[in-house]
Every structure is written in C-alpha cells, then in structure tokens.
N, CA, C and O of each residue as an XYZ file, in Angstrom:
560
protein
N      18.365     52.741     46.250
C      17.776     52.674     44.950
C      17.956     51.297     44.356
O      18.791     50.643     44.981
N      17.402     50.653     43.305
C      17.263     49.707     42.415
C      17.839     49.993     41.263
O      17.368     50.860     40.527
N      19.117     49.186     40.904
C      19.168     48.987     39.501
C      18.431     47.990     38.739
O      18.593     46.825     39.100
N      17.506     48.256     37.571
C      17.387     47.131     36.692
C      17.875     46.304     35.916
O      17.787     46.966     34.883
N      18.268     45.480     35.650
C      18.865     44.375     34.792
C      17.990     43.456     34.347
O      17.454     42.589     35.037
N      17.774     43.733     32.636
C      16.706     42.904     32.533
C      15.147     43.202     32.618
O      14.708     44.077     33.364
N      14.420     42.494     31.885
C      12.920     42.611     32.731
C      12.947     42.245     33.597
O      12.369     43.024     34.356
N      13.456     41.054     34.311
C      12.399     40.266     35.165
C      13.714     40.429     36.809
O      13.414     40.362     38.001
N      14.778     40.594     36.326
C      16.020     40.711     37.266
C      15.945     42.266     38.198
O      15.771     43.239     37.464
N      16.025     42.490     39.261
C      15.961     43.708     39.802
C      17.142     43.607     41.363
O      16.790     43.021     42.387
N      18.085     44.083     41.260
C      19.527     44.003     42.179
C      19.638     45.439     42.873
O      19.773     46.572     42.411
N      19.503     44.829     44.428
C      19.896     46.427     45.311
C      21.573     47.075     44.684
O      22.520     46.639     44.030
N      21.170     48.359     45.372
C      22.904     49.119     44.716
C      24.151     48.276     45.569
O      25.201     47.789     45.152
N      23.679     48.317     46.663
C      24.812     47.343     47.719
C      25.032     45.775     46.835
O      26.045     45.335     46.291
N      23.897     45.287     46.932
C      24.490     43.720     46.315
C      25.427     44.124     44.711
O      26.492     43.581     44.419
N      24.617     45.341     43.708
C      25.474     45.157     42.772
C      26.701     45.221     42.530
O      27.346     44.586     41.696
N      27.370     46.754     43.983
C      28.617     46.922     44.426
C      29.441     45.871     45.113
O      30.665     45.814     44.995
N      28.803     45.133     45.754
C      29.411     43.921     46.211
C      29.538     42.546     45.400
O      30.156     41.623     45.930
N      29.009     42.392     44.218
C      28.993     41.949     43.102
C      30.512     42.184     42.750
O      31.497     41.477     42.959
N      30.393     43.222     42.239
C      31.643     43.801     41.390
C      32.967     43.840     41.982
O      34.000     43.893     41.315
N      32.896     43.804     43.731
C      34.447     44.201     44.024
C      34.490     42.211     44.190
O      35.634     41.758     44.145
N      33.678     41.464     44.313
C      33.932     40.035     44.086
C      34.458     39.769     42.755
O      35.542     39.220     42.556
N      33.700     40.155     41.895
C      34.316     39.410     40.172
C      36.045     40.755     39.944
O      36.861     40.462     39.070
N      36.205     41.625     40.538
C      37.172     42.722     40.454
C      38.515     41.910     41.519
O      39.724     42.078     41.359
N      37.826     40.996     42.628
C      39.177     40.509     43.463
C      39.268     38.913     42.159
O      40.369     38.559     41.736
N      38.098     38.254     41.771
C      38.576     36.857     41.502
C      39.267     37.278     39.615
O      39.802     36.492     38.833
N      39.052     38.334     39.478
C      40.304     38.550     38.218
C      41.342     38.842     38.789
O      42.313     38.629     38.063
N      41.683     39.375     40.108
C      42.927     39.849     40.517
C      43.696     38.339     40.508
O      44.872     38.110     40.227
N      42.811     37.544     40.843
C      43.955     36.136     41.243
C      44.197     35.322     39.867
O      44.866     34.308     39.668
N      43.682     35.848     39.279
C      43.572     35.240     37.390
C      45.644     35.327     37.029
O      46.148     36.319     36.503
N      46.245     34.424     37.343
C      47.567     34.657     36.425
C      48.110     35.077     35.270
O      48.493     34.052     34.706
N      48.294     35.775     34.771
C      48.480     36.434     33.581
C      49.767     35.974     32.802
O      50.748     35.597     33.443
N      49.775     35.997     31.627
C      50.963     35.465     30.984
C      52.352     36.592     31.565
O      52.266     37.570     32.308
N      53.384     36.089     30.999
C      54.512     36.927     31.224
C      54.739     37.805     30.160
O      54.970     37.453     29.003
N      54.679     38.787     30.511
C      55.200     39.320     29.397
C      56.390     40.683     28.990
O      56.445     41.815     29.470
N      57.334     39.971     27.833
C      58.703     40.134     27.942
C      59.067     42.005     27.439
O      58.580     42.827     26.662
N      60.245     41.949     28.479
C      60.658     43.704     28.455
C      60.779     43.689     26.696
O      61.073     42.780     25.919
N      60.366     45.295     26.452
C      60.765     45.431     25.258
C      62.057     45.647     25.099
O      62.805     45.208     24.226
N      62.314     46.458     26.128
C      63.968     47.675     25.861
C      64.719     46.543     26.542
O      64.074     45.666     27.118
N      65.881     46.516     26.513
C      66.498     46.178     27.367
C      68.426     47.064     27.242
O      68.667     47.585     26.153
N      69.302     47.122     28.090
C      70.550     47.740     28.089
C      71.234     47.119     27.314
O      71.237     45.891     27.232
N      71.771     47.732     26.776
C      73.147     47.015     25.973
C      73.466     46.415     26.683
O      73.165     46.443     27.876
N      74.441     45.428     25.919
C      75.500     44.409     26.680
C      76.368     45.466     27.021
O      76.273     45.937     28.155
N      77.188     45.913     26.240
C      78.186     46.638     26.469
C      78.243     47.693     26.006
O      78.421     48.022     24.833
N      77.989     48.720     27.541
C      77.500     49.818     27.454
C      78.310     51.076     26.607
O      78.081     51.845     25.674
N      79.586     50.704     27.725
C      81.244     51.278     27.586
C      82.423     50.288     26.680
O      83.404     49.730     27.172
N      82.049     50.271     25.405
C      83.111     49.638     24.078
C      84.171     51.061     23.655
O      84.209     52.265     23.907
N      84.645     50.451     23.176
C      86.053     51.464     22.632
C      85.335     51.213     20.988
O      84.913     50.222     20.392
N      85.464     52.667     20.658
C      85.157     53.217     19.073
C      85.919     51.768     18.030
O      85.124     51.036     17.441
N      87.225     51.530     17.921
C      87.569     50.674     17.569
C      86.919     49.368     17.669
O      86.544     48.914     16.588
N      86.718     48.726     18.599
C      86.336     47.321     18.933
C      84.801     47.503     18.421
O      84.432     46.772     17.502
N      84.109     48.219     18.843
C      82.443     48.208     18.338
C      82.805     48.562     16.542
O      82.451     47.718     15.718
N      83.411     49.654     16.139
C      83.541     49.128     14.464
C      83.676     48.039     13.838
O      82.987     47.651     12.895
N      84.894     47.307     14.519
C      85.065     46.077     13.991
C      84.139     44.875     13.891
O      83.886     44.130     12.944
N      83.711     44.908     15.142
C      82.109     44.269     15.585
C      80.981     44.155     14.604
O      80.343     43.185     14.194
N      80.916     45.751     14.291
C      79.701     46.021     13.134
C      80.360     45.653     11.768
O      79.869     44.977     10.863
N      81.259     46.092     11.810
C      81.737     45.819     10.146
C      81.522     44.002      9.605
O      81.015     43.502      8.601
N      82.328     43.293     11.091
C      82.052     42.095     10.473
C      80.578     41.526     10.416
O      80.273     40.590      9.677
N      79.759     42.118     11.190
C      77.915     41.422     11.040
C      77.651     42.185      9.987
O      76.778     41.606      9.341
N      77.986     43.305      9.414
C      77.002     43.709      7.835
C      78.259     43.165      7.019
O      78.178     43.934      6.061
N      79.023     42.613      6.829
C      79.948     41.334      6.054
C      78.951     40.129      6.130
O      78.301     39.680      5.186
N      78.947     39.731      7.294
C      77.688     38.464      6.983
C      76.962     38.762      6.907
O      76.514     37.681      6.526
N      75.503     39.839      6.882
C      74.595     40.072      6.365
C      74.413     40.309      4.801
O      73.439     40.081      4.084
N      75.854     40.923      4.461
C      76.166     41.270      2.978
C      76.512     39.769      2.252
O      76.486     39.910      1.029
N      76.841     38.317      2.673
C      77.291     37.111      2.397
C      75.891     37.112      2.158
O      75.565     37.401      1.007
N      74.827     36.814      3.109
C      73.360     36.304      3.286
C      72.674     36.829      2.073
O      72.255     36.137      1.145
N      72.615     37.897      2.157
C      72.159     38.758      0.558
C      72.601     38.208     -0.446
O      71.714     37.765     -1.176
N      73.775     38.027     -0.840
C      74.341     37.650     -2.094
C      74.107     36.597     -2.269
O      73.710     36.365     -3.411
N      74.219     35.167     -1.135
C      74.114     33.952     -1.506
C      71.935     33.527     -2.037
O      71.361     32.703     -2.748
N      71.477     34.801     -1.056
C      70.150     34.497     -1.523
C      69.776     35.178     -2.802
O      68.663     34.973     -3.286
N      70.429     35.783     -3.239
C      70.149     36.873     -4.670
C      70.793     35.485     -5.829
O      70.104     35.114     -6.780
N      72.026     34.935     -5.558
C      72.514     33.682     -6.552
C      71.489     32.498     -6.548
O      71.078     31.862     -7.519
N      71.200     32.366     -5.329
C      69.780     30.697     -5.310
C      68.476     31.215     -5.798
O      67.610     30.386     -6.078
N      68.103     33.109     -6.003
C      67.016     33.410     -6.488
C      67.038     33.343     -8.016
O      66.062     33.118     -8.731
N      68.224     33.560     -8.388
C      68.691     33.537     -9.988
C      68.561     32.064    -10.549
O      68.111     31.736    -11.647
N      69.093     31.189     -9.472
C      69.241     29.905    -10.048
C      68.077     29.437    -10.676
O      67.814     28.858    -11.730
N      67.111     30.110     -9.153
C      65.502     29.040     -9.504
C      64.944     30.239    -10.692
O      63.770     30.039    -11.005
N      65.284     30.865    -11.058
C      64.660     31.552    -12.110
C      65.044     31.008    -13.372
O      64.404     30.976    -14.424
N      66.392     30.508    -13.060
C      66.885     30.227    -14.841
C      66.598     28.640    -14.937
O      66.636     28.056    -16.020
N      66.320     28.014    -13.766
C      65.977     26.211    -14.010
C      64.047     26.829    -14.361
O      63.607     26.581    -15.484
N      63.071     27.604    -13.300
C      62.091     27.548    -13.810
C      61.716     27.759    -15.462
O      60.786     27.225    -16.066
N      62.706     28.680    -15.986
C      62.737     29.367    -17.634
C      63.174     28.209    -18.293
O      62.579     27.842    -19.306
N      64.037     27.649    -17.899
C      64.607     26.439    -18.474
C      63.009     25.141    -18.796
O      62.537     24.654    -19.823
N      62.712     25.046    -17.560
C      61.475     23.948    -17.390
C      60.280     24.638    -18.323
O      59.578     23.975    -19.087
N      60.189     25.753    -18.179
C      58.960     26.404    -18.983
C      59.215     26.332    -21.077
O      58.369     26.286    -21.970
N      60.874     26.354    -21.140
C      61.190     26.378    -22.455
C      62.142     27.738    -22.586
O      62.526     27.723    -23.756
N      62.449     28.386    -22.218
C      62.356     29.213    -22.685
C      64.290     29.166    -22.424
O      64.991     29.933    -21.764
N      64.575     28.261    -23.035
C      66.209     28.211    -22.689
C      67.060     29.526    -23.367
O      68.090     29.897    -22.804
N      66.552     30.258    -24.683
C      66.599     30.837    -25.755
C      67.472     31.851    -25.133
O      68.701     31.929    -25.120
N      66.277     32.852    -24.458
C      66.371     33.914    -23.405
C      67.404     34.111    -22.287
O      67.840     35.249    -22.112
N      67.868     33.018    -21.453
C      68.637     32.861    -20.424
C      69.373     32.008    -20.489
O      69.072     30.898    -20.049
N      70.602     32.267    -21.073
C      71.509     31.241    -21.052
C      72.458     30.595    -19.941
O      73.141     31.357    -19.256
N      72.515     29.408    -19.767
C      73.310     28.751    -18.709
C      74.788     29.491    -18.769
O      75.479     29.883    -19.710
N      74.991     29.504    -17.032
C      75.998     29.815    -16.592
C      76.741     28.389    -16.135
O      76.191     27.289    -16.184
N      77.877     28.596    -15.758
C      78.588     27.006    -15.661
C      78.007     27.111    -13.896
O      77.529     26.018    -13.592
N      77.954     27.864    -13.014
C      77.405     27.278    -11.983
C      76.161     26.310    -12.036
O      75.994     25.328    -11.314
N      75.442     26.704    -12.882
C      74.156     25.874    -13.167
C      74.380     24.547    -13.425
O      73.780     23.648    -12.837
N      75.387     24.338    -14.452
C      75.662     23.054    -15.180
C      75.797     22.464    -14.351
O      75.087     21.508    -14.666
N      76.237     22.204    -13.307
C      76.269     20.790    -11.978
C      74.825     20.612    -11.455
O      74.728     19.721    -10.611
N      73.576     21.322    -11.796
C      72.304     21.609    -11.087
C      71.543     20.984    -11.743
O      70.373     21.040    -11.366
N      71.822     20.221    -12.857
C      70.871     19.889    -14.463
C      69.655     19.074    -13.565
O      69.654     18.883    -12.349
N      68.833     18.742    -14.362
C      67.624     18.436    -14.034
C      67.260     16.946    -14.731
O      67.452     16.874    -15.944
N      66.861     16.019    -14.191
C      66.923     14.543    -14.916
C      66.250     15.175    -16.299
O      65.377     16.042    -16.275
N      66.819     14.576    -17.537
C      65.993     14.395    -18.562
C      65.031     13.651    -18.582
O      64.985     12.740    -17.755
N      64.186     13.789    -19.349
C      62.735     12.748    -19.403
C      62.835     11.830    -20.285
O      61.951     10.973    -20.260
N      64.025     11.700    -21.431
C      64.411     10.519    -22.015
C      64.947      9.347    -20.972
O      64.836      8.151    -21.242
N      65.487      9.795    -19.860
C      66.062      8.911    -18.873
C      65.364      8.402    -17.972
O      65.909      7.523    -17.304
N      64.057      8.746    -17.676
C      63.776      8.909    -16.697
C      63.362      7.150    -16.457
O      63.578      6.789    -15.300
N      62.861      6.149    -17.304
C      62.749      4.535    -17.161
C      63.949      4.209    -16.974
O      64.277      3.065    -16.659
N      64.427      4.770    -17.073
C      66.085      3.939    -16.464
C      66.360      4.056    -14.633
O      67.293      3.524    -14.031
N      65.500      4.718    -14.159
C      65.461      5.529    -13.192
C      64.393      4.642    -11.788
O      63.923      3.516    -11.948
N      64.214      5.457    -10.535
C      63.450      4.201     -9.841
C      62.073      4.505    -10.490
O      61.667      5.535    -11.027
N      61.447      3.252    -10.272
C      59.995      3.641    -10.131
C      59.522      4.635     -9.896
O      58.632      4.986    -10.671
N      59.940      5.753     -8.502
C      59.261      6.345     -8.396
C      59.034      7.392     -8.988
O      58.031      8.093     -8.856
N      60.249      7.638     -9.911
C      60.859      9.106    -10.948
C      59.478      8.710    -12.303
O      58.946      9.657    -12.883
N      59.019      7.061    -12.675
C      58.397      6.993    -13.193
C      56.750      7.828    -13.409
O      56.167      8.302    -14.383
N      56.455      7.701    -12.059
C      55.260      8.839    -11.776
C      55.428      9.981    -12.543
O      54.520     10.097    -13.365
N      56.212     10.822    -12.578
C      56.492     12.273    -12.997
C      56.260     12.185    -14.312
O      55.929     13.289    -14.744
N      56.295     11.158    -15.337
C      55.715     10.675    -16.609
C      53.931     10.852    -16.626
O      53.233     11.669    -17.225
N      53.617      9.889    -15.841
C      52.195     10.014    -15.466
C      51.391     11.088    -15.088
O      50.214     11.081    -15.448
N      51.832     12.014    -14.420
C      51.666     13.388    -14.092
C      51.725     14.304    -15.302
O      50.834     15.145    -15.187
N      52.347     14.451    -16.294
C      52.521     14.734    -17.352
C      51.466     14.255    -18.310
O      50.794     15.093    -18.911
N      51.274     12.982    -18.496
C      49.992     13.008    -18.949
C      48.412     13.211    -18.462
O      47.324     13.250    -19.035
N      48.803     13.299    -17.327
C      47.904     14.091    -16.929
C      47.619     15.030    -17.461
O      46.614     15.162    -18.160
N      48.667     16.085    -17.174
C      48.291     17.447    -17.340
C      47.656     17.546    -19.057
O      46.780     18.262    -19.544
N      48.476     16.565    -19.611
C      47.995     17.131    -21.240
C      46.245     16.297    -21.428
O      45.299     16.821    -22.016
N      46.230     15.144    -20.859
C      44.699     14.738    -20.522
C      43.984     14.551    -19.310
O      43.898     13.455    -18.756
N      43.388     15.759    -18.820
C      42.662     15.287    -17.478
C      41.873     14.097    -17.545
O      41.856     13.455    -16.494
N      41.052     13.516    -18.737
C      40.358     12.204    -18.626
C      41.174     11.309    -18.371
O      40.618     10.221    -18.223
N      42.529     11.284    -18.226
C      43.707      9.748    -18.081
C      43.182      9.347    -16.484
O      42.999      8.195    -16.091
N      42.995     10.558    -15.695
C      43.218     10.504    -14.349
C      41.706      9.005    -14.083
O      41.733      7.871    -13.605
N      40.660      9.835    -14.677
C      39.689      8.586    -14.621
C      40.226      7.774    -14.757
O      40.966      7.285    -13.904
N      40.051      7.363    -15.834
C      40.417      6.009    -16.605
C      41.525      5.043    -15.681
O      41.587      3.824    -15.528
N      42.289      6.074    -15.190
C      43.545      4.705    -14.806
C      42.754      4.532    -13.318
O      42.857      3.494    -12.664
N      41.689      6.072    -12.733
C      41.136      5.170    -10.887
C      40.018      4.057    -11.814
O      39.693      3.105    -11.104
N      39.489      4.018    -13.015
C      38.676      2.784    -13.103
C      39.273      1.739    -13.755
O      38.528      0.826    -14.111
N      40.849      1.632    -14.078
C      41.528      0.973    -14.327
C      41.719     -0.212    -13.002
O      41.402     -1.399    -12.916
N      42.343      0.676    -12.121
C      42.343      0.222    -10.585
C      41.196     -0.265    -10.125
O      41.233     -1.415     -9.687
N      40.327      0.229    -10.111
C      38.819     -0.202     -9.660
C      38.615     -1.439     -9.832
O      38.681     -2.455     -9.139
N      38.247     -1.069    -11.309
C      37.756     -2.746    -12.057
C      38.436     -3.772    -11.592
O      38.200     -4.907    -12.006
C-alpha cells in the first residue's frame, strides 16, 4: 500500500518503515544530558538516638540564628526606610540603629563629589524639567 504525505509526496509502507527505524537508531546515538538521582541513602544509616539529636538540635539552632538575624536586618531596613520617608514620629530609634545613621544632607558638600550627585537627584525628583536643562546645559 501507499501512504500519502502531502499532495504531491507519495512513500511505499517499506521505505516509510525504514525511514523511521533510521531517524529511531540516529536519536538513539543523540547523548543526553545527565541526569541527577533524586533519592539518594543516608549518610548514616545506623546513628545512635543520642548523636542524631544532637546533630539536629544544633542545625535548627543555626537555622533559628538565620531567622532571627534576618527578622533584625528586616526591621532595620524598615525603620531607616520610615525614617527616609519622614515618618520618624511612629518608629522610634533603637540604639542598635544609632551606629547605622544615614549621611545628613546638610553635610553632604563636605563630602566627595560623588555624594554630591544625590543633591542633584533630589532636584530632580522635585523638578523633572532640571533634568533638561542641565543635558542642554552640557550640550551647549
């Protein structure tokens, strides 16, 4: 019999079968990535009740450190963002903070050049037309 393929294409059943176990061997030689066991055995299959407690107790101790130290740096940036927004009123400084202060903007010309920008940026924000003016400042 004839399979059709196509209008104009017409392939005996033998060539199409012999087709297929060709493109079926040249994927066989296709290398495939590796890919890694899910499961694998414990290390240590046979621990003593004692020694594996102690084991666990001290990794949820440092997991319990990891938590806390990221729950204190989430607080921090909350009370410097409230701080930057104004809103000092609401959230009052803790003395950990006080070593964290943030340059004042009275200081900031005393400071390098580059702290100077952060001035400029600022007026920005309160006039988007500055931004022109100073690229046709440059320009000209």
């Amino acid at each position: 019999g004839e399979l059709r393929l196509g209008c104009y294409q017409s392939v005996t059943w033998c060539q199409h079968r012999r087709a297929m176990q060709e493109s079926a061997k040249a994927n066989g030689r296709v290398p495939l990535p590796h890919i890694p066991r899910t499961y694998r055995m414990p290390k240590d299959i046979h621990v003593e009740p004692q020694k594996f407690a102690a084991e666990l107790i001290n990794r949820l101790k440092e997991v319990l450190r990891d938590r806390e130290a990221e729950a204190k740096l989430e607080e921090r940036l909350k009370r410097v963002r409230a701080e930057e927004e104004g809103e000092d009123a609401e959230l009052p400084l803790g003395p950990s903070l006080m070593s964290h202060k943030l340059v004042p903007t009275q200081l900031l010309p005393h400071f390098a050049p580059r702290y100077a920008e952060l001035q400029v940026r600022d007026a920005h924000e309160e006039n988007p037309e500055s931004i022109l003016d100073e690229h046709v400042q440059r320009v000209m």
